[in-house]
C-alpha positions as a LaTeX table, in Angstrom:
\begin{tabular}{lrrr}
\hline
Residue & $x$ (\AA) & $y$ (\AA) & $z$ (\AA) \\
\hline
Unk1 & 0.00 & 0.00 & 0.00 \\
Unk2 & 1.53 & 3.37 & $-0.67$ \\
Unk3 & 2.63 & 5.59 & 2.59 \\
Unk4 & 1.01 & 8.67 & 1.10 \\
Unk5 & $-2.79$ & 6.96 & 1.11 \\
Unk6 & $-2.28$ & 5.80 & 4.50 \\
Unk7 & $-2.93$ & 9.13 & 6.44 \\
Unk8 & $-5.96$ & 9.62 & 4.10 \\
Unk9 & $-7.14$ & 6.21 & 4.98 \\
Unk10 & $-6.88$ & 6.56 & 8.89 \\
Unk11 & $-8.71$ & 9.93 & 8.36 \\
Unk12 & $-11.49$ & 8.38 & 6.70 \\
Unk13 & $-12.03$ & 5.64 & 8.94 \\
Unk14 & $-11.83$ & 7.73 & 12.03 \\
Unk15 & $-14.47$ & 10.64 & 10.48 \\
Unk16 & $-16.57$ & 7.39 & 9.97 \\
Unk17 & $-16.77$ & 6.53 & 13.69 \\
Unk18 & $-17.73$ & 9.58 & 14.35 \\
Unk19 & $-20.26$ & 10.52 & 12.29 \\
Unk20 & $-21.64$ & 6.96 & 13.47 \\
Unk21 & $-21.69$ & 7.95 & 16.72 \\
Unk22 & $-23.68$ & 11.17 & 15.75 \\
Unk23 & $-25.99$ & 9.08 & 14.44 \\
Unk24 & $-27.08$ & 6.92 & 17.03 \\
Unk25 & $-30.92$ & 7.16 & 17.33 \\
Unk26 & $-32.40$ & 9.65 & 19.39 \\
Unk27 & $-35.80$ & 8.07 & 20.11 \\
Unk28 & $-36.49$ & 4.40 & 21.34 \\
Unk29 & $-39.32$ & 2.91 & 22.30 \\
Unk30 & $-40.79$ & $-0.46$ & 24.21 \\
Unk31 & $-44.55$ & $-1.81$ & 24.94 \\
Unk32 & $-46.01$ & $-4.21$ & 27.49 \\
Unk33 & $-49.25$ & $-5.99$ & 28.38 \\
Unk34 & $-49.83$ & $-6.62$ & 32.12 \\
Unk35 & $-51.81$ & $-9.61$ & 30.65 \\
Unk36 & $-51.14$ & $-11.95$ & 27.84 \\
Unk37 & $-54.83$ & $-13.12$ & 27.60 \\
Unk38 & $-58.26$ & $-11.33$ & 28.66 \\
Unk39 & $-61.96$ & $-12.47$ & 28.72 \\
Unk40 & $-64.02$ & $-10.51$ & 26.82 \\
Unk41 & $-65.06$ & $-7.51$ & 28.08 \\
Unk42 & $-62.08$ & $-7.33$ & 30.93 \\
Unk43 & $-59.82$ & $-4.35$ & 30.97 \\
Unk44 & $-56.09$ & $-4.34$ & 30.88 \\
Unk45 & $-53.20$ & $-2.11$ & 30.62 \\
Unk46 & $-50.98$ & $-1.01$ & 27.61 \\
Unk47 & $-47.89$ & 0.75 & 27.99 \\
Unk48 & $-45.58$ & 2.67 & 25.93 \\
Unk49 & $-42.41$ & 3.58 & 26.92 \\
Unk50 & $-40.12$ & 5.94 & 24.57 \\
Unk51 & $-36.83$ & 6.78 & 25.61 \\
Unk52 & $-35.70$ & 10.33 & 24.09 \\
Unk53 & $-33.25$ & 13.02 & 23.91 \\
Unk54 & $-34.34$ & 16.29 & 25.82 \\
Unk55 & $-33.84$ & 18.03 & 22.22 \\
Unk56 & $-37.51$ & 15.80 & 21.63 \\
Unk57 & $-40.58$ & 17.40 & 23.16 \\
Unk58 & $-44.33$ & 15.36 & 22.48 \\
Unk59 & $-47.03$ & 16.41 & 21.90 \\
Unk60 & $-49.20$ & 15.33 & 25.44 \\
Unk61 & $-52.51$ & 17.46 & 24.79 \\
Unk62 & $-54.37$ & 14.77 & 22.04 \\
Unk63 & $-53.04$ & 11.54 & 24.17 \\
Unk64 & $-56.25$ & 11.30 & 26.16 \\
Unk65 & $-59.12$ & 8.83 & 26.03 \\
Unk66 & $-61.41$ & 10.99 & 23.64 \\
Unk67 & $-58.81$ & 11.66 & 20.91 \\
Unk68 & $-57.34$ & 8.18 & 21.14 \\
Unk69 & $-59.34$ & 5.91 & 18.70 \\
Unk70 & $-57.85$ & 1.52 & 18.25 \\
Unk71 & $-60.67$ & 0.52 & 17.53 \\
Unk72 & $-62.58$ & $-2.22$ & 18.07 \\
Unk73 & $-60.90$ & $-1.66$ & 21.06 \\
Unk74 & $-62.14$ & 0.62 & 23.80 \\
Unk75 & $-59.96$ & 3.31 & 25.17 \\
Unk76 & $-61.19$ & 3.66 & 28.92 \\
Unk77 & $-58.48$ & 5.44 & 30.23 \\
Unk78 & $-55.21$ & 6.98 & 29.05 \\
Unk79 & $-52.20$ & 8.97 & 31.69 \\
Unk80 & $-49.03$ & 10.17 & 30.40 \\
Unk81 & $-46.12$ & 10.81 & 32.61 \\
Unk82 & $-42.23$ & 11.75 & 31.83 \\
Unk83 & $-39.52$ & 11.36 & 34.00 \\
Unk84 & $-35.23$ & 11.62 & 33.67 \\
Unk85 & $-32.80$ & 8.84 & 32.75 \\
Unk86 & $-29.38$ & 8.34 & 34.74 \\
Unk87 & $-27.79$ & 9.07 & 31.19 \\
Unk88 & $-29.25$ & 12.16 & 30.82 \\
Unk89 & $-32.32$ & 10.93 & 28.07 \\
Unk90 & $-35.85$ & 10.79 & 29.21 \\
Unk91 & $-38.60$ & 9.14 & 28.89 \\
Unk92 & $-42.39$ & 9.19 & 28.08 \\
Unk93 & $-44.70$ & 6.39 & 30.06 \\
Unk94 & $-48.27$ & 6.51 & 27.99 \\
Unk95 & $-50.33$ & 4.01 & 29.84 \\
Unk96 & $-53.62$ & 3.23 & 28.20 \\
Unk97 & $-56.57$ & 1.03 & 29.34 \\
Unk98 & $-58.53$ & $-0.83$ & 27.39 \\
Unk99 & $-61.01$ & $-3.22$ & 27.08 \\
Unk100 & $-62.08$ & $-5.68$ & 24.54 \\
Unk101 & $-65.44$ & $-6.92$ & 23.72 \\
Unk102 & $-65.08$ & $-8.60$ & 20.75 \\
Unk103 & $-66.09$ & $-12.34$ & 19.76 \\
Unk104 & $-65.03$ & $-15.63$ & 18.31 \\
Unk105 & $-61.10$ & $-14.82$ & 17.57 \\
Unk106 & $-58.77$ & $-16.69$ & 19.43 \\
Unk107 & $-56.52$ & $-13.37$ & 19.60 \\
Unk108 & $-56.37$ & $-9.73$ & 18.21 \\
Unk109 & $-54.16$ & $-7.34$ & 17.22 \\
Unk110 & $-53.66$ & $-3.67$ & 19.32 \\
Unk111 & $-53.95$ & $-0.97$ & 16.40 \\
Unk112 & $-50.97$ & 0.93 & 15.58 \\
Unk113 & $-50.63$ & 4.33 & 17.82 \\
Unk114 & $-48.66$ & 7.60 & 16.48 \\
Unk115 & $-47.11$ & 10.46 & 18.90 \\
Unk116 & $-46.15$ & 13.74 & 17.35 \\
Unk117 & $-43.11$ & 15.72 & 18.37 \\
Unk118 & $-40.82$ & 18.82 & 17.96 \\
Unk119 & $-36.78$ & 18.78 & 17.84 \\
Unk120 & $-35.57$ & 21.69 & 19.87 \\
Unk121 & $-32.75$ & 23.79 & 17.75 \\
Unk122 & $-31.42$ & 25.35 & 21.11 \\
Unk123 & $-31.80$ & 25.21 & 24.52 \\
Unk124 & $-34.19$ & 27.99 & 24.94 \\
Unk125 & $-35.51$ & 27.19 & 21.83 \\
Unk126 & $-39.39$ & 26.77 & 22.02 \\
Unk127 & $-41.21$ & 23.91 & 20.87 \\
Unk128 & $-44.36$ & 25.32 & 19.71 \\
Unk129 & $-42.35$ & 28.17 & 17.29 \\
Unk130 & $-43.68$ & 29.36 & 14.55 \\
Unk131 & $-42.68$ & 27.56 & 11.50 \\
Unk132 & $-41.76$ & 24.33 & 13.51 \\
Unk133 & $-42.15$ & 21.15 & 11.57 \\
Unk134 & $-44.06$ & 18.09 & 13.86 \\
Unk135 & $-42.98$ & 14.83 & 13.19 \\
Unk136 & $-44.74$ & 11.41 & 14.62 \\
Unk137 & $-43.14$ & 8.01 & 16.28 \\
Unk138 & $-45.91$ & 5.21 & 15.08 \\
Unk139 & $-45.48$ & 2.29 & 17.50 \\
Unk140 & $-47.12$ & $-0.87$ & 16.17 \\
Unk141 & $-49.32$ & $-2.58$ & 18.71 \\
Unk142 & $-48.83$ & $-5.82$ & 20.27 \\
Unk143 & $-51.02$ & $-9.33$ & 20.26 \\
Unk144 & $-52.74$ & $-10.24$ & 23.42 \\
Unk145 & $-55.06$ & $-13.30$ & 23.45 \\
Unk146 & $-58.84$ & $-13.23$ & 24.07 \\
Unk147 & $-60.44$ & $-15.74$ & 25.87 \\
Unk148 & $-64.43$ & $-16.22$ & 25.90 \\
Unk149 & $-66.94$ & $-18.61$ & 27.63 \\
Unk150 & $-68.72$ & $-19.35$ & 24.34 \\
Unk151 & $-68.35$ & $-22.70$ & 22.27 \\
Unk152 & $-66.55$ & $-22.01$ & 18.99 \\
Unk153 & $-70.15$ & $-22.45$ & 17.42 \\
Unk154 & $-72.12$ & $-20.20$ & 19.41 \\
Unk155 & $-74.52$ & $-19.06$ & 16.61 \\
Unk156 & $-75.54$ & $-22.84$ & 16.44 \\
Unk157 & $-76.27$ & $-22.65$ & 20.05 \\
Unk158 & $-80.01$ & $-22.25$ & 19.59 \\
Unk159 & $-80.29$ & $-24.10$ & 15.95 \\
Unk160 & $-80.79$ & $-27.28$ & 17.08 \\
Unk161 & $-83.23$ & $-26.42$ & 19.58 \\
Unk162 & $-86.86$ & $-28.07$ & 17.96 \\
Unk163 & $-89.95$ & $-26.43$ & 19.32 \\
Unk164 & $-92.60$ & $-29.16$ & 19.35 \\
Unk165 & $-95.97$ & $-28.77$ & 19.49 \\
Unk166 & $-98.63$ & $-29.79$ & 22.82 \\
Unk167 & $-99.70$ & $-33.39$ & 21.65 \\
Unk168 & $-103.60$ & $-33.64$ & 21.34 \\
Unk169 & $-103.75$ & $-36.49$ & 23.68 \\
Unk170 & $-102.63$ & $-34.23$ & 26.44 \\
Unk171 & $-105.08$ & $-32.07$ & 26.30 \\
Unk172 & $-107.33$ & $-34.97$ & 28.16 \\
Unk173 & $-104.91$ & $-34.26$ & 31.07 \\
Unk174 & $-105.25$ & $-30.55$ & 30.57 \\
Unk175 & $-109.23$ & $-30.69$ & 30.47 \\
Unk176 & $-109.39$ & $-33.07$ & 33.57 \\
Unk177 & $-107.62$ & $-30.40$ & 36.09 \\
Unk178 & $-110.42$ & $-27.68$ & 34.51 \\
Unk179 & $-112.93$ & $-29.90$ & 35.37 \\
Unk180 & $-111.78$ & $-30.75$ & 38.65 \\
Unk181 & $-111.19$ & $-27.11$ & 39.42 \\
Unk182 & $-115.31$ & $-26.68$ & 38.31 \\
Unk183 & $-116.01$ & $-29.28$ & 40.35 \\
Unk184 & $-113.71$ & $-27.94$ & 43.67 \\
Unk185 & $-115.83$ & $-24.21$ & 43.28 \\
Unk186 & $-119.38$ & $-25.81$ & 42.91 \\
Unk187 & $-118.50$ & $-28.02$ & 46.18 \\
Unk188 & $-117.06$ & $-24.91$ & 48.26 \\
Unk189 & $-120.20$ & $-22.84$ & 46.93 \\
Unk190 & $-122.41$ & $-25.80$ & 47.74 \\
Unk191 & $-121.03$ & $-25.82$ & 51.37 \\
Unk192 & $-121.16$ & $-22.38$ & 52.09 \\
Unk193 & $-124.99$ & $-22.38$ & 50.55 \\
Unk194 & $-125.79$ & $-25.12$ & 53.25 \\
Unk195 & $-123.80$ & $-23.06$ & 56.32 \\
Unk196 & $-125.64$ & $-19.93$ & 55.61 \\
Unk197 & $-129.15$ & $-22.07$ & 55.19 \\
Unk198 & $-128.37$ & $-23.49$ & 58.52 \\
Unk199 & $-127.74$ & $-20.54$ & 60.29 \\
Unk200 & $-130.96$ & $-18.90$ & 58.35 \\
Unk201 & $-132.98$ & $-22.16$ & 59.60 \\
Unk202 & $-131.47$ & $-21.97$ & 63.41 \\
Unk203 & $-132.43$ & $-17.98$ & 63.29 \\
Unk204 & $-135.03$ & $-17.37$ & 66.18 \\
Unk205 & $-135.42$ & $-14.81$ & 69.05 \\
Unk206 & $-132.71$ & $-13.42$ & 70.95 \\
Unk207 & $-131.51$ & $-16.62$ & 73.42 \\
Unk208 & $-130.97$ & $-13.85$ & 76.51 \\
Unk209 & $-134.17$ & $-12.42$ & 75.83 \\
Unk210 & $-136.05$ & $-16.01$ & 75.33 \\
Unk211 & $-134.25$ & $-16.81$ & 78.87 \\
Unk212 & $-135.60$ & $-13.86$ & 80.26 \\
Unk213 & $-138.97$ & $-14.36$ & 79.15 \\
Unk214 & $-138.90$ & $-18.21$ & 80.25 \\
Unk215 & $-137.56$ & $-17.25$ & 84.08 \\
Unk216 & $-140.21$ & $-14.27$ & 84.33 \\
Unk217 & $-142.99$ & $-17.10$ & 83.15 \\
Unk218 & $-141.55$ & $-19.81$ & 85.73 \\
Unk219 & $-141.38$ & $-17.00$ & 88.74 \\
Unk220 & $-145.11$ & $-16.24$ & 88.41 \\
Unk221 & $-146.51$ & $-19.65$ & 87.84 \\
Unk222 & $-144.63$ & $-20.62$ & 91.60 \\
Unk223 & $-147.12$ & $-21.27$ & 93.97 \\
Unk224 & $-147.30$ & $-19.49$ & 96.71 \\
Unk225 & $-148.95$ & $-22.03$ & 98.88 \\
Unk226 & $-147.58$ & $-25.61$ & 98.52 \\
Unk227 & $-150.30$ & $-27.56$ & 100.56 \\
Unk228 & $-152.50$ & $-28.60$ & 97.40 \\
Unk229 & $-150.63$ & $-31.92$ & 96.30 \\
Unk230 & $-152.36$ & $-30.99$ & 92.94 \\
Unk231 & $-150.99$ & $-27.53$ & 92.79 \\
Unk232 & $-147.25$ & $-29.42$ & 93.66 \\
Unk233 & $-147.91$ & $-31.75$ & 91.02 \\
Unk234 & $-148.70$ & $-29.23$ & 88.27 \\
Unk235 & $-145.76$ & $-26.68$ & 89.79 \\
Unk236 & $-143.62$ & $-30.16$ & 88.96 \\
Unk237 & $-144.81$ & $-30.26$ & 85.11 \\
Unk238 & $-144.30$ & $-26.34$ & 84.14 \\
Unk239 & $-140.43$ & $-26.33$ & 86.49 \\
Unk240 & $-139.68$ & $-29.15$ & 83.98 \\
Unk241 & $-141.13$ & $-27.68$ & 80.83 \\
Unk242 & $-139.64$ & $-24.37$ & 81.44 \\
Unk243 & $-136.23$ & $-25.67$ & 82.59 \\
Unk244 & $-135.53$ & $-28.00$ & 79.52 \\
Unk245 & $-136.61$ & $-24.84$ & 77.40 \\
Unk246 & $-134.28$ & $-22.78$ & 79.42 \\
Unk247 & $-130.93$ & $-24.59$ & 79.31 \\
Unk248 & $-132.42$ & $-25.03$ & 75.19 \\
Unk249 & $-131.64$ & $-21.56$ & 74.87 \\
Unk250 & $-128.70$ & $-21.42$ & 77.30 \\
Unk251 & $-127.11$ & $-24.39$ & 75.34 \\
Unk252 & $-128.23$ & $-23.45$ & 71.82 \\
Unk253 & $-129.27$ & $-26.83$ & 71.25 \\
Unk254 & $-132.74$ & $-29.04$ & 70.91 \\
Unk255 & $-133.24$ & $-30.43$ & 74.70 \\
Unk256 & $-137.06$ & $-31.31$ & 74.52 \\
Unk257 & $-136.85$ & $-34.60$ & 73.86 \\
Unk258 & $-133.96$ & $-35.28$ & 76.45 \\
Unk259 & $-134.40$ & $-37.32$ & 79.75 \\
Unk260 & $-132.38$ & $-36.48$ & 83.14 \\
Unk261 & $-129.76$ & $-38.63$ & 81.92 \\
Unk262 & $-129.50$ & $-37.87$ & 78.44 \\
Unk263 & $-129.24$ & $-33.94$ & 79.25 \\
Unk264 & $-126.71$ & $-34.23$ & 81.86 \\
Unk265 & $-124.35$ & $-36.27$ & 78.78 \\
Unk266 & $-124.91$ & $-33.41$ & 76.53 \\
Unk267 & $-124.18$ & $-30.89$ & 78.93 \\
Unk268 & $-120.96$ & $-32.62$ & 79.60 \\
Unk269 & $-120.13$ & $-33.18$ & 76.05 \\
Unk270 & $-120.70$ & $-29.03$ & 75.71 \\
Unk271 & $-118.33$ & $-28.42$ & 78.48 \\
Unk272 & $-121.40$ & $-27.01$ & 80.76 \\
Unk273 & $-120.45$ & $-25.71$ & 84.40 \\
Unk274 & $-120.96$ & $-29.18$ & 86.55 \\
Unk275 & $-122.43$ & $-27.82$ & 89.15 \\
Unk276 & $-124.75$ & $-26.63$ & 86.72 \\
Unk277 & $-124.82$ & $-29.98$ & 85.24 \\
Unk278 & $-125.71$ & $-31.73$ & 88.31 \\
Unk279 & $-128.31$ & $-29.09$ & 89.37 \\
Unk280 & $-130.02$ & $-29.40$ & 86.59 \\
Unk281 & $-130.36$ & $-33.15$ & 86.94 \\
Unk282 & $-131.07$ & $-33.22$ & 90.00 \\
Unk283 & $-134.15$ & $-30.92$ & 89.30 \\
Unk284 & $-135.56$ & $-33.03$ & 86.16 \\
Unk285 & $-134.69$ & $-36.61$ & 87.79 \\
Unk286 & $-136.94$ & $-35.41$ & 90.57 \\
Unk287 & $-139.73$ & $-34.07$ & 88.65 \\
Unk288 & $-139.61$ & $-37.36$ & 86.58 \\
Unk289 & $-139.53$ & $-39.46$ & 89.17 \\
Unk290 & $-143.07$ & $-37.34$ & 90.58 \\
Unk291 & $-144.53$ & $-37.09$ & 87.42 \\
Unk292 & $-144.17$ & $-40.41$ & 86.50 \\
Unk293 & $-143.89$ & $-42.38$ & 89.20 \\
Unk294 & $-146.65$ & $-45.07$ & 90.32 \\
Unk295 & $-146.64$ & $-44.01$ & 93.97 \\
Unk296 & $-144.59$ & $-40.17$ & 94.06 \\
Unk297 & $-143.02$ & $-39.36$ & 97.48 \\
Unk298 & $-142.60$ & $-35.83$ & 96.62 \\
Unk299 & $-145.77$ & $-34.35$ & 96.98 \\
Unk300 & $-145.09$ & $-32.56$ & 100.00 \\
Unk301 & $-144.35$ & $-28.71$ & 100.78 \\
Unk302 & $-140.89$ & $-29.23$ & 101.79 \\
Unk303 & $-140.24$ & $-31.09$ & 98.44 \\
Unk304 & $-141.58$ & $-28.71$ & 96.16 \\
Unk305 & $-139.63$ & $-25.78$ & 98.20 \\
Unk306 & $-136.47$ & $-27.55$ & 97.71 \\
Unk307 & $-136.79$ & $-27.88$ & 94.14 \\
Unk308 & $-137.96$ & $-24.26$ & 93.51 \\
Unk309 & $-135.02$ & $-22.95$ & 95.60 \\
Unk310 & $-132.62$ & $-25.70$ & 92.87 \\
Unk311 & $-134.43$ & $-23.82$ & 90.24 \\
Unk312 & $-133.76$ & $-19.82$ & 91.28 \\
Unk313 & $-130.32$ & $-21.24$ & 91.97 \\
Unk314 & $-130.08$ & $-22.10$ & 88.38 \\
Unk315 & $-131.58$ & $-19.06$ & 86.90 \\
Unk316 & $-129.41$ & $-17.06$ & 88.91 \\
Unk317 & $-125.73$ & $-18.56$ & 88.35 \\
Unk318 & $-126.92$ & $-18.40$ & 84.13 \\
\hline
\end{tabular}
């Protein structure tokens, strides 16, 4: 090689170096996902981080949720932040969320995003000059998996689905609950027809006022002079007509037909007052037994006394 060329050559190579240093790039930039797959409709995070000179200034006022547009993607929220580098750079953090609703792809693509910029001439040199040129960093977007809880063939879902029609033969089944439902009313209405006769049927005077009107008739037909054995006798017939009719009313129940022993069961099975009960038996056994007896032992003033004190007692505790 000739020794003249070689000072040339060393020259060249070392200008070279140089200018490749001078040309090392000025603006860098990384992304990341916090997750590699979402379900539809969950929100994640995407981040953009660009390392820069300080002679690079971005433009921060259109990275916001309502100028930001990757669709069919939905921007929800979008922060920007800058902070200093230990070798003097900086960087930009642009930290989007967004959310993904759509269907049936296994995975999908993040549009591409651009960020304009100025390149400061000096140091006091201001970015927003007139006649300054903006230029724009487009960062390509990244793949993230979607994940769905549908089948692959979701539209299918519902086409094999056959709507059948109500065979005619149950309609038998259909027509026997109607009819038994008919038949349920008419028996309730039936039953409530017969309660309401009965009570129509039962329907007489007032029972307190009948009682009344029984003791009043009882009180004047006692004798006020037992000495007659016929007047006893017939004082015996009306105390046991007018008591059976009294307790009838008292008991709200038929008691004509009822002997001594038959009345005292009912008034037991109605829960009566037993000393009422066995008063009152007392009083119709004896007037039986005088009534009806071949040779009566009771047709004597002190008898018939005894009974018609048994019968005020029984008025008054009713």
């Amino acid at each position: 090689m000739n020794a003249g060329l070689r000072p040339v050559i060393v020259a060249v190579v070392f200008a070279s170096g140089v200018y490749a240093q001078q040309r090392e790039p000025e603006i860098s930039f990384t992304t990341r996902l916090d997750k590699t797959a979402v379900w539809v409709g969950d929100q994640f995070h995407y981040q953009i981080f660009v390392d820069h000179s300080p002679r690079i200034q971005f433009i921060l006022d259109n990275v916001n949720k309502d100028t930001i547009h990757l669709d069919p993607l939905r921007v929800v929220n979008a922060t920007t932040s800058t902070m200093p580098l230990k070798d003097g750079n900086e960087r930009l953090v642009v930290d989007l969320t967004l959310a993904s609703f759509v269907t049936g792809v296994a995975d999908q693509q993040i549009p591409q995003l651009s960020l304009f910029y100025f390149r400061r001439e000096g140091a006091t040199a201001s970015t927003t000059s007139e006649g300054a040129a903006a230029e724009s960093l487009t960062i390509p977007g990244p793949v993230i998996a979607v994940r769905s809880t549908l089948p692959p063939r979701a539209s299918d879902l519902r086409d094999a689905v056959t709507v059948s029609g109500w065979p005619r033969s149950r309609w038998i089944v259909s027509g026997a609950g109607w009819s038994a439902l008919v038949l349920l009313l008419a028996g309730l209405a039936w039953q409530a027809a017969h309660i309401v006769r009965g009570r129509t049927l039962r329907k007489g005077p007032d029972p307190r006022k009948a009682m009344a009107a029984v003791r009043e008739r009882w009180l004047e037909s006692v004798p006020s002079d037992f000495a007659d054995p016929g007047a006893v006798m017939e004082f015996y017939g009306r105390s046991y007509r007018d008591l059976k009719e009294y307790l009838g009313y008292l008991l709200e129940t038929p008691t004509e037909g009822l002997l001594a022993d038959e009345l005292r069961a009912e008034m037991t099975r109605l829960a009566a007052s037993p000393d009422l009960t066995e008063r009152t038996a007392k009083v119709l056994s004896f007037c039986e037994t005088a009534r009806y007896a071949r040779h009566p032992a009771g047709l004597n003033g002190a008898a018939a006394r005894e009974l018609a004190d048994d019968m005020r007692a029984i008025f008054q505790t009713t």
